[in-house]
C-alpha positions as CSV (number, residue, x, y, z in Angstrom):
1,X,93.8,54.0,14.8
2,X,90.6,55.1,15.7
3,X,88.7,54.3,19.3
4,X,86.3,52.2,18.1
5,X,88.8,50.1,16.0
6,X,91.1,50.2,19.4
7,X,87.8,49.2,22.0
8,X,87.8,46.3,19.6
9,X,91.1,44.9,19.3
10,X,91.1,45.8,23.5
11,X,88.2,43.0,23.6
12,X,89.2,40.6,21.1
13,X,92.8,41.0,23.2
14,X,91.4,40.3,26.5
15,X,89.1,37.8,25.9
16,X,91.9,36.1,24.0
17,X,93.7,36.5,27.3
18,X,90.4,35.0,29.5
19,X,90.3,32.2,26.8
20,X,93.9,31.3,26.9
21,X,93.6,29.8,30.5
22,X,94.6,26.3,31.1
23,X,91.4,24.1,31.5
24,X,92.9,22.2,34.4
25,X,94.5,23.4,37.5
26,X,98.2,23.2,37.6
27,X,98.7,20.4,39.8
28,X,100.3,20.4,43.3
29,X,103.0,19.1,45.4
30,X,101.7,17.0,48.3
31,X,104.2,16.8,51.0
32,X,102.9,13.5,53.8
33,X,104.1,13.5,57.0
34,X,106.3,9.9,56.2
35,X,108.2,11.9,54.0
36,X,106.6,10.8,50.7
37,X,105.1,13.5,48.0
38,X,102.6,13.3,45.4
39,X,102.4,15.7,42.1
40,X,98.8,15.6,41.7
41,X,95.9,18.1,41.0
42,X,93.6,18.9,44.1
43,X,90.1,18.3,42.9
44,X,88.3,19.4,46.5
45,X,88.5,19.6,49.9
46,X,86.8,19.2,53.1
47,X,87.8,19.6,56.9
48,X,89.1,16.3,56.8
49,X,90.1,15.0,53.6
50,X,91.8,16.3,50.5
51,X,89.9,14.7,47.2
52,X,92.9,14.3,44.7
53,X,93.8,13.3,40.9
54,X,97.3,11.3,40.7
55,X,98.2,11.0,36.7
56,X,99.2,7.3,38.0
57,X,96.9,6.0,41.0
58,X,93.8,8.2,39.4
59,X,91.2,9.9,42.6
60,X,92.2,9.3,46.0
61,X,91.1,10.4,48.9
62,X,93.9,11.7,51.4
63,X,93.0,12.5,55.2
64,X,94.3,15.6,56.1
65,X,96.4,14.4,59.3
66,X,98.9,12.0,57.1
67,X,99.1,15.5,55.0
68,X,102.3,17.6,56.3
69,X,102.0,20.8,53.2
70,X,100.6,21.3,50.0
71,X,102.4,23.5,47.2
72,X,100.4,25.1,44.6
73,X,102.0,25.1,42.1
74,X,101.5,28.1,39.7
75,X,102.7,29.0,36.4
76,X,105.3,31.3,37.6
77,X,107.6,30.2,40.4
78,X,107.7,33.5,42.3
79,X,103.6,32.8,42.4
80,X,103.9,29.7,43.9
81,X,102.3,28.9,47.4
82,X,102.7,26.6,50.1
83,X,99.8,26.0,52.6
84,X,100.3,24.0,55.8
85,X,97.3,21.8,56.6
86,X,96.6,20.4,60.0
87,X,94.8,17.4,59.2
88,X,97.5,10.4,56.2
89,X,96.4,9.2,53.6
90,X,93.3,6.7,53.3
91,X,94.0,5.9,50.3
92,X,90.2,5.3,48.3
93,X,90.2,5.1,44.5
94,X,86.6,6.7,43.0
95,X,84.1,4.9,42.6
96,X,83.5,5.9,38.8
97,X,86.3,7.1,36.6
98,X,85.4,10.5,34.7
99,X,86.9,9.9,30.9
100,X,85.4,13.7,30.2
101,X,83.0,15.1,28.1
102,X,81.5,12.3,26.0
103,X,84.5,9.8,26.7
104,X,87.0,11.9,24.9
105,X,89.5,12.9,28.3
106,X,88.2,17.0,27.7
107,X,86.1,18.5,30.9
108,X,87.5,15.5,33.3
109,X,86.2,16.3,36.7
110,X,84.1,18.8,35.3
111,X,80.4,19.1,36.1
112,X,79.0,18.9,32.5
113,X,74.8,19.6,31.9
114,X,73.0,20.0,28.8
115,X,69.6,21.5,28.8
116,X,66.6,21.3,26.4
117,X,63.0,22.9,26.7
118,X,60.6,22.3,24.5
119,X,57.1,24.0,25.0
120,X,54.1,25.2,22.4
121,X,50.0,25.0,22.3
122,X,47.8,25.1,19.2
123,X,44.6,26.4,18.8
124,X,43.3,30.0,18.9
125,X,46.6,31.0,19.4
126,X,50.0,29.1,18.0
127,X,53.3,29.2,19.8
128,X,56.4,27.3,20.4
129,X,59.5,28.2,22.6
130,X,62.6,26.3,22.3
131,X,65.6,26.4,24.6
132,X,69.0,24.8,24.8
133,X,71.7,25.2,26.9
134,X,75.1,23.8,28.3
135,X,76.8,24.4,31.5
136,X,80.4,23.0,32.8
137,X,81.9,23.7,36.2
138,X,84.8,22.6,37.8
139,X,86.3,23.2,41.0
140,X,90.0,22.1,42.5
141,X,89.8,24.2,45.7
142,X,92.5,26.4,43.7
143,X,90.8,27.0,40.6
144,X,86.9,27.5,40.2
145,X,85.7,27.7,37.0
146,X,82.4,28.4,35.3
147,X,80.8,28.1,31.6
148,X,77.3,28.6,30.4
149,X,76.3,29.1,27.3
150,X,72.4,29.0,25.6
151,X,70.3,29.1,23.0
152,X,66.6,30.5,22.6
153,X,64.0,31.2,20.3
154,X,60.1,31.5,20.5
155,X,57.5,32.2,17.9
156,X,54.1,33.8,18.7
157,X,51.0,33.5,16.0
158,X,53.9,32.7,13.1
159,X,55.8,36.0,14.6
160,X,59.7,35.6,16.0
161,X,59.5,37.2,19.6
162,X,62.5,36.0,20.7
163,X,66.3,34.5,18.7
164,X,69.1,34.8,21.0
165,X,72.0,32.9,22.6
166,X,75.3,33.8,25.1
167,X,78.1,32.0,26.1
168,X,80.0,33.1,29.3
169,X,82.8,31.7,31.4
170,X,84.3,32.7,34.4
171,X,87.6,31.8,36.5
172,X,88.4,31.8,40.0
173,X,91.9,31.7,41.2
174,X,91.0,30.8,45.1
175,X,93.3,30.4,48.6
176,X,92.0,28.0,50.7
177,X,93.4,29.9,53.6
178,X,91.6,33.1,53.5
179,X,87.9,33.5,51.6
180,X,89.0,36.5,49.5
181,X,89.9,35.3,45.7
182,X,90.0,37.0,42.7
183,X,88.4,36.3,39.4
184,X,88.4,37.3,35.3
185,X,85.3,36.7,32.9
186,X,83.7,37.1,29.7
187,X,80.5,36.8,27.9
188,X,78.9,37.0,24.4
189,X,75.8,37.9,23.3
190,X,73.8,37.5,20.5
191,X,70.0,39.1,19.9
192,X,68.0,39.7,17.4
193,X,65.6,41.8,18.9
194,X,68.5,44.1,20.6
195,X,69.2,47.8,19.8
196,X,72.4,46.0,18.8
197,X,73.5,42.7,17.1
198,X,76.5,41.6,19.4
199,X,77.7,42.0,22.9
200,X,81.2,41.7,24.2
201,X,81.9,41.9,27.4
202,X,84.5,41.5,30.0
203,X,85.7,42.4,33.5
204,X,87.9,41.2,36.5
205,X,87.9,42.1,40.4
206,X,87.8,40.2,43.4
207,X,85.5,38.5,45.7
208,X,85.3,37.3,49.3
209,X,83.3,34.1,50.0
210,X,81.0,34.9,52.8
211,X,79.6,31.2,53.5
212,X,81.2,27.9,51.5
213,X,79.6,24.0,53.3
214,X,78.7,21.2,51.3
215,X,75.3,22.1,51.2
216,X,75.2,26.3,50.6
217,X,77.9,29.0,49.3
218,X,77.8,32.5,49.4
219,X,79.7,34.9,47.6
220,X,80.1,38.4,46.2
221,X,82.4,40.2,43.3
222,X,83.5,43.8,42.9
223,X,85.5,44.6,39.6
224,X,85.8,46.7,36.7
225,X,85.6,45.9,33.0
226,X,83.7,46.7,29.9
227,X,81.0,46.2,27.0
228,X,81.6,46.7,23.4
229,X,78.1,46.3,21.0
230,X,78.4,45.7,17.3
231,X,75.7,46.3,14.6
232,X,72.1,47.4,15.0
233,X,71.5,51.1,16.3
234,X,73.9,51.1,19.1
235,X,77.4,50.6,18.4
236,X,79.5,51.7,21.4
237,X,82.2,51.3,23.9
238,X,81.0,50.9,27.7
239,X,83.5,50.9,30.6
240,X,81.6,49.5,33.2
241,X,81.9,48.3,37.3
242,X,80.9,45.3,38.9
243,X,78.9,44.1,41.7
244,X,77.7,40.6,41.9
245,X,76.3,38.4,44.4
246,X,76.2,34.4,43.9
247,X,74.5,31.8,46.1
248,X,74.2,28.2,45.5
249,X,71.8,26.1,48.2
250,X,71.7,22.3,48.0
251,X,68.4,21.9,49.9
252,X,68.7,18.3,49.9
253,X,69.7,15.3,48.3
254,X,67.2,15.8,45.2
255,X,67.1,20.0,45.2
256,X,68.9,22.7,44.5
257,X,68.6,26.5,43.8
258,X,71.4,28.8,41.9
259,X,70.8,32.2,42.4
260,X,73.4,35.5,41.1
261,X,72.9,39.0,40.5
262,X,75.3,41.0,38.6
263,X,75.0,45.1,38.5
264,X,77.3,46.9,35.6
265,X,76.8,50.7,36.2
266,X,78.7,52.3,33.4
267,X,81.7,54.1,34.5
268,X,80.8,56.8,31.5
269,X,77.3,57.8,32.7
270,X,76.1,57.0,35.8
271,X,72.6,57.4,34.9
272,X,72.8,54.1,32.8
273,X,73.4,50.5,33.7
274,X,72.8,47.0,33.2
275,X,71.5,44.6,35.7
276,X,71.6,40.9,35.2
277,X,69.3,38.1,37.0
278,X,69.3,34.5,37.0
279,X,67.4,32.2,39.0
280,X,67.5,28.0,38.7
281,X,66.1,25.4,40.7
282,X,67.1,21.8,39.8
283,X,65.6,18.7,40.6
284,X,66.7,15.5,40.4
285,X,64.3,13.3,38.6
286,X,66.8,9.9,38.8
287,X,70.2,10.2,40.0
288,X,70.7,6.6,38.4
289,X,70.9,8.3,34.7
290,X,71.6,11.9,36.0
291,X,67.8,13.1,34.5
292,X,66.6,16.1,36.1
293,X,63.8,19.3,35.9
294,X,65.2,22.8,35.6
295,X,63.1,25.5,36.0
296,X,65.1,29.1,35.1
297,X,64.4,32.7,35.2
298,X,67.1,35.0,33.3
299,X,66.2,38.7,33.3
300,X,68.8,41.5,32.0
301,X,67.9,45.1,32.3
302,X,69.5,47.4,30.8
303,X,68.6,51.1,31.2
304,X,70.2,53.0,27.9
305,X,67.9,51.1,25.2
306,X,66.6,52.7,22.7
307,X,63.5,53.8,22.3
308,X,60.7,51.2,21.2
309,X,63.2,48.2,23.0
310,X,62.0,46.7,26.0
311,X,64.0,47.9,29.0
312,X,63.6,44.0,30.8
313,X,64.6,41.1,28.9
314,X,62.6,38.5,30.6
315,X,63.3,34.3,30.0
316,X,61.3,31.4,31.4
317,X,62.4,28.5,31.1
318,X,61.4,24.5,31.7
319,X,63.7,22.0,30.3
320,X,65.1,18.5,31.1
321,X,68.7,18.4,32.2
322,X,71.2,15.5,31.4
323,X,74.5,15.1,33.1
324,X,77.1,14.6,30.6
């Protein structure tokens, strides 16, 4: 078998692996201090309360001094963890039930967005730009997991100048007793104004949360993984580090600002490299019917183009945002 044909069964394999992950945390043993224990999934966590889903009693809300331990439990028994927690159980149902994406019980307690930009002008010059995109997080205080995926096109004087779209996702298997975690992802990508047709990437590592509050997290990733291209001039086999750095700010009730970097210097020649920016603030036009304004920034540079390709990969967006 040849080493292209074996870089892409590699891919296909790992991503399969990536993929394969259960959408929903495994759910946990809940040891209270009156003896009583609840199998339930652990959807957050503050300093005093625990935020959990009971397949019976739905969301409740358990203070952490009626709380005696909590097993994770994962899907091997010799991975299994127990963590003692300091702080009974108020027992408050949720205000709104989540039936998942669209009513139909997938994504449930997932943060689910849909994006859509639509700008143009007419006159001496004609344009349009179009983008559409889709985002889905969830978070159990175990398990933090992100998806994004997007679309974009944009047409200059009757002239294509840009038809692309990705889809990533990203897991993080955390400990809420120490901030280190560590963390598998992949992402596809699609372009056709690329030296190449298709993307394929993937990588895994670990990361230490530097900050994590209500209102601001802080993080950074260190890993290893690849990038396989398909079609178009370049079609090639890139092992590649990692070094990422993610911060999410909730300025206020109305505001917030996403911001990660991700640098892939290529483990083959250290000349060359990728470097990939995005930049989001959200606000929050009516929290009544979840409405808000997104203004994005997305820039990838990538340093072994060929020649007459644009090193930066510049994207502005403007779109409305609809919780889902």
């Amino acid at each position: 078998m040849s080493f292209k044909w074996l870089s892409i069964l590699s891919t296909a394999l790992l991503l399969l692996f990536l993929l394969s992950f259960p959408l929903q945390a495994a759910p946990s043993q809940i040891e209270l201090i009156n003896g009583d224990q609840l199998s339930a999934e652990i959807l957050s966590q503050t300093e005093a309360h625990i935020l959990i889903s009971h397949p019976v009693l739905g969301e409740l809300k358990l203070d952490k001094n009626q709380v005696m331990a909590v097993r994770q439990t994962a899907a091997l028994p010799e991975q299994s963890e127990t963590v003692d927690v300091a702080d009974t159980v108020t027992e408050q149902s949720a205000d709104n039930e989540d039936n998942g994406l669209f009513g139909s019980g997938v994504l449930v307690n997932w943060k689910r967005r849909v994006d859509l930009g639509i700008a143009g002008s007419a006159g001496k010059s004609k344009n349009h730009q179009v983008n559409i995109g889709f985002s889905a997080d969830y978070d159990s205080g175990y398990t933090r997991i992100s998806h994004k995926s997007a679309y974009f096109r944009a047409k200059s004087e009757e002239a294509l100048s840009d038809h692309s779209f990705f889809s990533s996702i990203n897991r993080d298997w955390l400990r809420p007793t120490t901030p280190w975690f560590h963390f598998a992802g992949g992402r596809v990508d699609w372009d056709e104004f690329k030296d190449w047709d298709l993307r394929v990437n993937a990588n895994g590592g670990v990361g230490y949360e530097f900050a994590k509050t209500e209102n601001w997290m802080l993080l950074g990733r260190s890993g290893l993984g690849f990038n396989q291209t398909f079609g178009g001039q370049r079609e090639e086999f890139t092992p590649e580090g990692l070094i990422g750095l993610e911060t999410q700010w909730k300025v206020n009730d109305y505001q917030q600002i996403e911001f990660a970097n991700s640098f892939y210097p290529s483990l083959r020649d250290t000349s060359e490299y990728r470097n990939l920016t995005s930049l989001d603030w959200v606000l929050d036009l009516n929290s009544y019917v979840g409405v808000a304004l997104k203004l994005g920034l997305l820039n990838e540079y990538d340093s072994a183009t060929e020649e007459g390709i644009n090193n930066n990969d510049f994207k502005y967006t403007a779109s409305l945002a609809w919780k889902l």
